[in-house]
C-alpha positions as CSV (number, residue, x, y, z in Angstrom):
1,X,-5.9,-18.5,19.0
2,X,-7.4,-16.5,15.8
3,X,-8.6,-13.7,18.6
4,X,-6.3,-10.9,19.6
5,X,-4.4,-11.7,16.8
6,X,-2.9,-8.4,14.6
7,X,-4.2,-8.0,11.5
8,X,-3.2,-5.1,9.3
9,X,-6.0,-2.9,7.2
10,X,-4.2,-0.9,4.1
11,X,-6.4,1.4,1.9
12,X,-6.2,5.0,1.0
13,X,-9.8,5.6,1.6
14,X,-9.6,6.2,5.2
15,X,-13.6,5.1,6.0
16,X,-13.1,2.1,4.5
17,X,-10.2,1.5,6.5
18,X,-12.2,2.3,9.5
19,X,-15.1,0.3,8.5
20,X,-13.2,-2.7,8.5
21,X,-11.9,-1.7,11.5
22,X,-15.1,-1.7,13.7
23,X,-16.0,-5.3,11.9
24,X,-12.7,-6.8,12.8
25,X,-12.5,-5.6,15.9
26,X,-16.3,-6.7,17.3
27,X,-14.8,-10.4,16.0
28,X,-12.0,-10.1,18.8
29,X,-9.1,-9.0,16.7
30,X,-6.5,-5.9,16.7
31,X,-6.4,-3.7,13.9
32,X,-3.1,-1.2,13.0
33,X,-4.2,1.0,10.1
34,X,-2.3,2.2,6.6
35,X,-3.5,4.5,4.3
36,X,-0.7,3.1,1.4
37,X,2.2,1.0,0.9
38,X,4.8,2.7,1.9
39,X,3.3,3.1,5.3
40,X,2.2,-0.5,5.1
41,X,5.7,-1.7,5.1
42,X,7.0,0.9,7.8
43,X,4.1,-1.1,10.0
44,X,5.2,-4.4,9.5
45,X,8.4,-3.6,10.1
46,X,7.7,-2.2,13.1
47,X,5.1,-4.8,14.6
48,X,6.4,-8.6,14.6
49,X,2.4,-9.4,15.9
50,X,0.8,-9.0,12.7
51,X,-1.0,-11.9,11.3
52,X,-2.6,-10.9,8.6
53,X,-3.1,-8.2,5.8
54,X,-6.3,-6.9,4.2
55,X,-4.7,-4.8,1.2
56,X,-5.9,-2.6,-1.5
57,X,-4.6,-2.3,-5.0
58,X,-4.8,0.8,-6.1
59,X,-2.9,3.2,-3.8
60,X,-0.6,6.5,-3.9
61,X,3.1,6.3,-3.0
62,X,3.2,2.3,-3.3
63,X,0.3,-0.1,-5.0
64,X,-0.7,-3.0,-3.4
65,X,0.6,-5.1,-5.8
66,X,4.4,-3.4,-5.3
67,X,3.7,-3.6,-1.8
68,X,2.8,-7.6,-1.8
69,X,6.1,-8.3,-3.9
70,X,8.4,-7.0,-1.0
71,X,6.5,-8.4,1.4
72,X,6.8,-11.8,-0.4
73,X,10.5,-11.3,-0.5
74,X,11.0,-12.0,3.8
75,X,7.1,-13.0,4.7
76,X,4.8,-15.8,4.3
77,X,2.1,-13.6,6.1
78,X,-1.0,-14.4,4.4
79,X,-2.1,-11.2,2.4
80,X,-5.8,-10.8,1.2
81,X,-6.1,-8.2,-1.6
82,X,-9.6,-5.8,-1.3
83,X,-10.3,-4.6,-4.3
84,X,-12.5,-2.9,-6.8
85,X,-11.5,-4.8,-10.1
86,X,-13.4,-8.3,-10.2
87,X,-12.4,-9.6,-13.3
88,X,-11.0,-12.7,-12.9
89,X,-7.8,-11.8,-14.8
90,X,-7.4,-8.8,-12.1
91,X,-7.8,-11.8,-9.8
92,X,-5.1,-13.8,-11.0
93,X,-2.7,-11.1,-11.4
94,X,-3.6,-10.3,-7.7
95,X,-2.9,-14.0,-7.1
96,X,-0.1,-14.2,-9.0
97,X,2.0,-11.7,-7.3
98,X,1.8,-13.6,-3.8
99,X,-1.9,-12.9,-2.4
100,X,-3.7,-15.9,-0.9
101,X,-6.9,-14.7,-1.2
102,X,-8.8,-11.6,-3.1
103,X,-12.2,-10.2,-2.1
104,X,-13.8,-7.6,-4.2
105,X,-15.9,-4.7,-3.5
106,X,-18.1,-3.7,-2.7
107,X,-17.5,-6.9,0.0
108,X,-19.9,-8.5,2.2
109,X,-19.0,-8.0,5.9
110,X,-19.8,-11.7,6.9
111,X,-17.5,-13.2,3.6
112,X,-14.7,-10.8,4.6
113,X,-14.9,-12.1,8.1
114,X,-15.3,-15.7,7.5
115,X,-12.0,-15.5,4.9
116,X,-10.3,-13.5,7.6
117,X,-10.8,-16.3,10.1
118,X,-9.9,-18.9,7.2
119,X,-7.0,-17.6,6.2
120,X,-6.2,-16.9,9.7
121,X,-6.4,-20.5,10.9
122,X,-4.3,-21.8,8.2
123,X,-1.5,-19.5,9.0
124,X,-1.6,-20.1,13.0
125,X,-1.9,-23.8,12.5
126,X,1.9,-23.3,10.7
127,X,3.0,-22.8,13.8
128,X,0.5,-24.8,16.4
129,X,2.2,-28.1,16.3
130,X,4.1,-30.6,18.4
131,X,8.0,-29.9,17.5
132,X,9.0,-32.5,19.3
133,X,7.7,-35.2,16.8
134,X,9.0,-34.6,12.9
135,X,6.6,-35.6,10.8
136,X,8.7,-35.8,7.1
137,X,7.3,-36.7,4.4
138,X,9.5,-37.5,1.5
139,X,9.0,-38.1,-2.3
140,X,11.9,-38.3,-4.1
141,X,13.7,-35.3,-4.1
142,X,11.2,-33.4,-1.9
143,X,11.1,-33.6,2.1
144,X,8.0,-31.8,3.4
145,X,8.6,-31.9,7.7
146,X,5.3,-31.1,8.5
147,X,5.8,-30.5,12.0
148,X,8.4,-27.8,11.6
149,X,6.3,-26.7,8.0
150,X,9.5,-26.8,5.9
151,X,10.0,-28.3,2.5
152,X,13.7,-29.0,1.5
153,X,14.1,-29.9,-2.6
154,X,16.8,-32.2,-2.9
155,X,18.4,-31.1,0.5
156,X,17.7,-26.9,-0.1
157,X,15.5,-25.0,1.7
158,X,12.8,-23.8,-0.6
159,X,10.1,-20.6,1.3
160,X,6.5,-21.8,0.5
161,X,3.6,-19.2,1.9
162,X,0.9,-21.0,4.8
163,X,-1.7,-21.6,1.6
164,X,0.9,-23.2,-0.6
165,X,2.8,-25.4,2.6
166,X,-1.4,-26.6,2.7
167,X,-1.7,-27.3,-0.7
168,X,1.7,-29.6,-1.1
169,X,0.8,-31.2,2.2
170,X,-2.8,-32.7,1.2
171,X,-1.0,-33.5,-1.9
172,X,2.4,-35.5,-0.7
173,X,0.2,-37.2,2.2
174,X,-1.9,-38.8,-0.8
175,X,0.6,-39.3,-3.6
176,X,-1.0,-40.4,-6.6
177,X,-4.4,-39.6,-6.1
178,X,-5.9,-36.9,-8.3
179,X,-7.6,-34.0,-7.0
180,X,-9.8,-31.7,-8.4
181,X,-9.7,-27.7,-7.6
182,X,-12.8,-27.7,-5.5
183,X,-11.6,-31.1,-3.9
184,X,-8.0,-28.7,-2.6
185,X,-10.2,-25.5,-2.3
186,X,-12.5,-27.3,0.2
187,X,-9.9,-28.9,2.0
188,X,-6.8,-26.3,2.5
189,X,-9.5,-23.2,2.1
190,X,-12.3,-24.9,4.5
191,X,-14.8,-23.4,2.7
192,X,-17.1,-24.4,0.1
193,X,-15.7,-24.3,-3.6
194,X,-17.2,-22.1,-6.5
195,X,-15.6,-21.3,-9.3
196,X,-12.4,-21.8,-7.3
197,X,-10.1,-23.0,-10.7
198,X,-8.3,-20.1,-10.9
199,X,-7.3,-19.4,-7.5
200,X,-5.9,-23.3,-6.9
201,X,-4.3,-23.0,-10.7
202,X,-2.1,-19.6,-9.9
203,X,-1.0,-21.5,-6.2
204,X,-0.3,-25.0,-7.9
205,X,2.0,-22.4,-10.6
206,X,3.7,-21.3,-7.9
207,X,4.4,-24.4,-6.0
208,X,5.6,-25.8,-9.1
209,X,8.0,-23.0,-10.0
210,X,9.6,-23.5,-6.2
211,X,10.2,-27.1,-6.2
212,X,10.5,-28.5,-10.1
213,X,14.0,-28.1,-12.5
214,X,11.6,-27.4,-15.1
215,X,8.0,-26.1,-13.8
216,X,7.1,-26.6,-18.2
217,X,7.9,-30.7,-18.0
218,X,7.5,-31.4,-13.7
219,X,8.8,-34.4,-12.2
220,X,6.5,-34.4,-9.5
221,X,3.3,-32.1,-9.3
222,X,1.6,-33.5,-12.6
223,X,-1.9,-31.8,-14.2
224,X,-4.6,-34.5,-15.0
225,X,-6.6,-32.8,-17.6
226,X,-9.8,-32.2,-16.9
227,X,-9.7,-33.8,-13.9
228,X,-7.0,-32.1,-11.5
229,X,-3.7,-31.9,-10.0
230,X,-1.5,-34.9,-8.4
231,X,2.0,-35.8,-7.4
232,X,3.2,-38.3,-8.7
233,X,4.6,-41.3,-6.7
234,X,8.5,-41.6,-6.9
């Protein structure tokens, strides 16, 4: 269930904080509060029930950005960066550094909500299914057990976030069919896709970097130019 779920708020502007607070909380959730990221660490450290973290760049003590990278190191919790810079290479670098999503502000209350809940379901469905069934998918090299949401490259363990497990998923269940960035936007994201290339182009990079020899010359998630992202039947 999304509600009662933890989800952590991290700003150093304390009303903003609270803001989002009072609009979490009227959707059903539980909110534990930081101020920067230092103190956002010492809080998921702390509290195993966390779900989710709303994060701000720009903070004293310990940036968001800092603050994602250790995260990344131990958690796939799925991290949505707040922020006041909304240029799209702002957005990337947000991206880049292990965010799954980035909302700027000033943000609208019923977008932050909706990707809260989106994000939200993704992660919770990582851990929703029958393990009593595997469900392995496997393409060469690469064995994707959908059921336990691991990925082993030829026979390692290799730690993919909620949003990247989705994106290989669609992909391997319909190997060697091209799709485009809104196509994997709509269907991992559940939302409708605009101006979505970036945002799928920084999560394929990273997908790639996890399971190919040589991310530059991949063996299995190929780019159709101009038309999208596939992998490739072995």
């Amino acid at each position: 269930m999304e509600e009662n779920s933890y989800i952590l708020v991290v700003d150093d502007d304390k009303d903003i904080v609270g803001a989002i607070a009072k609009l979490l909380e009227l959707e059903g959730y539980s909110v534990i509060k930081a101020y920067d990221g230092m103190d956002a660490l010492d809080k998921l450290a702390t509290n195993n029930s966390i779900s989710l973290i709303l994060i701000d760049i720009m903070m004293p003590k310990l940036d968001g950005l800092s603050a994602m990278m250790k995260i990344r190191a131990t958690r796939n919790i799925p991290i949505i960066v707040l922020s006041a810079k909304s240029e799209d290479t702002d957005k990337v670098l947000g991206l880049s550094m292990g965010a799954d999503d980035y909302i700027t502000k000033p943000y609208n209350p019923i977008e932050l909500v909706a990707r809260v809940k989106s994000n939200l379901r993704r992660y919770l469905q990582l851990g929703s299914a029958d393990t009593t069934k595997s469900d392995v998918i496997k393409i060469g090299g690469l064995a994707l057990d959908t059921s336990a949401k691991t990925l082993e490259v030829d026979g390692e363990p290799v730690k993919l976030t909620a949003t990247e497990l989705k994106i290989l998923e669609l992909l391997m269940r319909n190997a060697g069919r091209v799709f485009s960035s809104e196509e994997i936007y709509s269907k991992v994201w559940n939302e409708d896709a605009f101006s979505v290339e970036n945002t799928v182009m920084v999560h394929i990079r990273h997908i790639r970097e996890k399971i190919e020899i040589n991310p530059k010359e991949p063996k299995y998630l190929k780019v159709v130019w101009g038309i999208g992202y596939k992998i490739e039947k072995c």
